[in-house]
GUZA-516883 format. One line per 3 residues: number of its first residue (from 0); for each residue x, y, z of C-alpha. Coordinates in steps of 0.25 Angstrom, whole numbers. Each point is the difference from the previous one (the first is absolute). Layout:
<pts>
NUM = X,Y,Z; ...;
</pts>
This chain:
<pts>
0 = 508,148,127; 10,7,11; -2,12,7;
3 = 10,10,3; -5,8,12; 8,14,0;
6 = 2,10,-9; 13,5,5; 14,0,-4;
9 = 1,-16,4; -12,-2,-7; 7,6,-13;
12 = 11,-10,1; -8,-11,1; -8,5,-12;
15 = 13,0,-8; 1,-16,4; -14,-3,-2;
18 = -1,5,-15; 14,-7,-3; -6,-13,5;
21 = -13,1,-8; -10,-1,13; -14,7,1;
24 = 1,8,12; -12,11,5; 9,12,8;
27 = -9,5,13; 4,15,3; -3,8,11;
30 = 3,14,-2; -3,8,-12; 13,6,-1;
33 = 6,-14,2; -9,-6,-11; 0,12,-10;
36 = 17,-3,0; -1,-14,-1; -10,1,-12;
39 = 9,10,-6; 14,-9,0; -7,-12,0;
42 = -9,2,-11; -9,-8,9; -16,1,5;
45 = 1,0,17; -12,-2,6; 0,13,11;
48 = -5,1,13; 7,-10,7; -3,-18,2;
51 = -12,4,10; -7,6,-11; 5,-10,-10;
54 = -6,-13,7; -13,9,2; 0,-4,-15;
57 = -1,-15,3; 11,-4,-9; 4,-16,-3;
60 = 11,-4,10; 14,2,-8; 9,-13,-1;
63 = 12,9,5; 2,18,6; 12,4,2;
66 = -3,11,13; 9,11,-2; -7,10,9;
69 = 8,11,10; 5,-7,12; -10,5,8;
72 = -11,-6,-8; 7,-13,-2; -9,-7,11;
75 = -13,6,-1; -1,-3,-16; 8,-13,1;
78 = -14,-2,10; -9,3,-10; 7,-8,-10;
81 = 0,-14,9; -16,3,6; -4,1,-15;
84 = 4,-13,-3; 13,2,-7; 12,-10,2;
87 = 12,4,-4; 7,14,2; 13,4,-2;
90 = 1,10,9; 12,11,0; 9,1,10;
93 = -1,1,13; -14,-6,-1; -4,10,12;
96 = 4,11,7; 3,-8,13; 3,-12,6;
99 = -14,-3,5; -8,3,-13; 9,-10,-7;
102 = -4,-11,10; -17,6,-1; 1,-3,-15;
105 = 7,-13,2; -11,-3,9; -10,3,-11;
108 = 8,-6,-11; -2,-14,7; -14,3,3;
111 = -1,1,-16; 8,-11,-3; 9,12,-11;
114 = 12,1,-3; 9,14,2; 13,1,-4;
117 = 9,12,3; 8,7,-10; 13,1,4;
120 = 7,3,-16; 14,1,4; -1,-15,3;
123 = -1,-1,-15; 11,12,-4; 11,-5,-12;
126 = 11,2,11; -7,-10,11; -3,-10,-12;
129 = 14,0,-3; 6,-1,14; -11,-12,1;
132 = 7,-8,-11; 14,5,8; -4,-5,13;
135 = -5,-14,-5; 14,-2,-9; 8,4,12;
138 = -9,-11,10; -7,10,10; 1,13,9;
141 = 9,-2,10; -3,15,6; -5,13,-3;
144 = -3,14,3; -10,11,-1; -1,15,2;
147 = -14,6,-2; 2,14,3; -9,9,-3;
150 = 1,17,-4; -10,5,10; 6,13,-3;
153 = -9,0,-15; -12,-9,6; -3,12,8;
156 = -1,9,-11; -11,-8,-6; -14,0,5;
159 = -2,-13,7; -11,-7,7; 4,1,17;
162 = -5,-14,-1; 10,-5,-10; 12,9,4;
165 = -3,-8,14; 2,-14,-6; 13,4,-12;
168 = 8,-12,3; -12,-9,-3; -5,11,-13;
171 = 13,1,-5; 12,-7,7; -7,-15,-2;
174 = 5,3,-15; 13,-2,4; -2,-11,12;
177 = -9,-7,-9; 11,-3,-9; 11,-2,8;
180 = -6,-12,5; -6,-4,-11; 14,-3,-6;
183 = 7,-4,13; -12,-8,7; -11,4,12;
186 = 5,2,13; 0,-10,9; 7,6,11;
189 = 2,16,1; 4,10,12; -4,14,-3;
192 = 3,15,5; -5,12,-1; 4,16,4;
195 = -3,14,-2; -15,2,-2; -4,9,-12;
198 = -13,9,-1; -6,-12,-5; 8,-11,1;
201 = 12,-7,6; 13,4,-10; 11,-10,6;
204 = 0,-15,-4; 8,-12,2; 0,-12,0;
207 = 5,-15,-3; -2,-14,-1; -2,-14,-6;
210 = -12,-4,-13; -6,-14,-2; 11,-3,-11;
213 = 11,0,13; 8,15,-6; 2,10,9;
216 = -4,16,-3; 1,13,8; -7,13,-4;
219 = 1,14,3; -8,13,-6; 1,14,7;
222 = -11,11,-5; 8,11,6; 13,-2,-7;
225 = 6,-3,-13; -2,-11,-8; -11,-9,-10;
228 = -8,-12,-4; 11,-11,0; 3,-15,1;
231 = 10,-8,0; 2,-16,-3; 11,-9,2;
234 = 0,-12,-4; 15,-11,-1; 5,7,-12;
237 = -3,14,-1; -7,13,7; -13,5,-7;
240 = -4,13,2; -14,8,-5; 4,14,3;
243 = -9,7,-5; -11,-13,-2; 0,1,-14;
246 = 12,-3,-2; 10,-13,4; 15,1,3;
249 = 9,-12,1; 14,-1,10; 6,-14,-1;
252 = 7,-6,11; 14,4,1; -1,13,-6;
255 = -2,14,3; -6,2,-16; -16,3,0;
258 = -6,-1,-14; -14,2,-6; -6,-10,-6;
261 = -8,2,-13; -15,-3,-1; -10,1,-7;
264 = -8,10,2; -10,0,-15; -13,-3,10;
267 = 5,12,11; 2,10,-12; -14,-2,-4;
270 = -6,-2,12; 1,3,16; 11,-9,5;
273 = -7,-13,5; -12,3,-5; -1,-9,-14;
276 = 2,-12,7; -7,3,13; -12,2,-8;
279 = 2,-12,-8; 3,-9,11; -14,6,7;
282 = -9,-6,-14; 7,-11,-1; -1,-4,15;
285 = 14,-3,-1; 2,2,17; 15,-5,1;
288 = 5,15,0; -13,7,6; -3,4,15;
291 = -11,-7,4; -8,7,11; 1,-13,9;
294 = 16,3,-1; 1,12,2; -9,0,13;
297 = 11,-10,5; 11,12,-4; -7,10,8;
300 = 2,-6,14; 16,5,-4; -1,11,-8;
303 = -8,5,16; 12,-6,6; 11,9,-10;
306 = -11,14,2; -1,-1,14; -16,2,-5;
309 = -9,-7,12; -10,-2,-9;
</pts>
């Protein structure tokens, strides 16, 4: 039996995936606005009142949950979740709100001797899958480049959190990051800059540097000017762009011609990109494409680098 703690729109996708691959699942909502939606598209019973009052109930320990809480409950119900003995969690992205609540959980993860991974889906879009199999035929990244630039001129519009407007890059922006060194490697060494401070963030990035694997990368993202989610790799042979993610463009060497390269997007029509395979990875404990927490405690020392957070 998996839990799925949430009841939101996160908690609807992962619904969708759940019933395709036939697992027995209990939803925890927390809200009754939240529940009374998710029953009525999901045509599914959620348990209401929230994981507190749920464990209140003494239920068996599940095999797997899959966290899907908001941000800023991310921690304090992943806590929950490790002290009642449960021992593995994939727990949606960013994990936490901060940098130090990521590193607490880790702390306590250990302690538990559980497992949490953290659902970064676009590591598993059609369009990264593909350029996968492009990158290995073509021998390696040699360089790449990345623009996370984000539309604060919409996220103000929106009623969010002061705690998790504070820490966007890491909320949202690690997305992006994530990926980009997903496909081109982890830094090994990086210089970073940073300029103009927004209300609630600093808005100017760049960067650049050298991975483990020996290519090179530079990165730029400017929140108060033009421009989006973007990333480019270049490998001997060609230039492969995701821009936007979900999609991959191809410009071989000596030629100005960019084309799109068909793929096969069946499990993206039926389900959130990434999501199918995320999740199946997760039951299967296939780990070769997750996040493990262990990891992506490593990544935070340069993601503090590229924010110009402190801590």
């Amino acid at each position: 039996m998996l839990w799925l703690v949430g009841s939101g729109s996160m908690a609807l996708e992962y619904s969708k995936v759940l019933k395709a691959l036939n697992i027995k699942y209990i939803v925890i909502g927390r809200s009754k606005k939240s529940v009374k939606r998710f029953s009525l598209l999901s045509k599914k019973d959620v348990f209401e009142g929230g994981l507190s009052k749920f464990l209140k109930t003494k239920p068996y320990i599940p095999s797997k949950v899959i966290n899907c809480v908001n941000v800023e409950e991310l921690k304090t119900t992943s806590i929950e979740l490790l002290n009642y003995g449960v021992k593995n969690i994939l727990l949606e992205k960013p994990g936490a709100c901060d940098f130090g609540e990521i590193r607490e959980l880790q702390k306590l993860a250990k302690k538990r001797k559980a497992n949490i991974k953290i659902a970064f889906n676009r590591r598993f879009y059609a369009s990264v899958i593909k350029l996968k199999e492009f990158i290995k035929l073509d021998g390696g990244v040699t360089s790449f480049n990345f623009d996370f630039t984000e539309r604060t001129d919409l996220i103000e519009k929106e009623n969010r959190n002061t705690k998790v407007l504070k820490n966007w890059f890491l909320v949202n922006s690690t997305h992006v990051v994530d990926l980009a060194f997903y496909l081109g490697g982890q830094p090994k060494k990086m210089i970073s800059y940073t300029s103009y401070r927004h209300k609630w963030n600093k808005s100017i990035f760049s960067g650049s540097g050298k991975t483990n694997k020996g290519s090179l990368f530079s990165y730029h993202a400017n929140w108060q000017s033009g421009g989006r989610w973007s990333i480019e790799i270049l490998t001997s042979k060609c230039k492969y762009i995701l821009r936007p993610l979900e999609k991959l463009f191809l410009q071989k060497r000596g030629t100005f011609k960019i084309q799109e390269i068909k793929l096969n997007k069946k499990l993206e029509k039926k389900f959130k990109p990434g999501f199918y395979l995320q999740t199946k990875s997760f039951i299967k404990e296939d780990d070769s494409n997750l996040l493990l927490l262990d990891k992506y405690i490593k990544q935070l020392n340069f993601y503090k680098k590229i924010s110009g957070k402190k801590n």
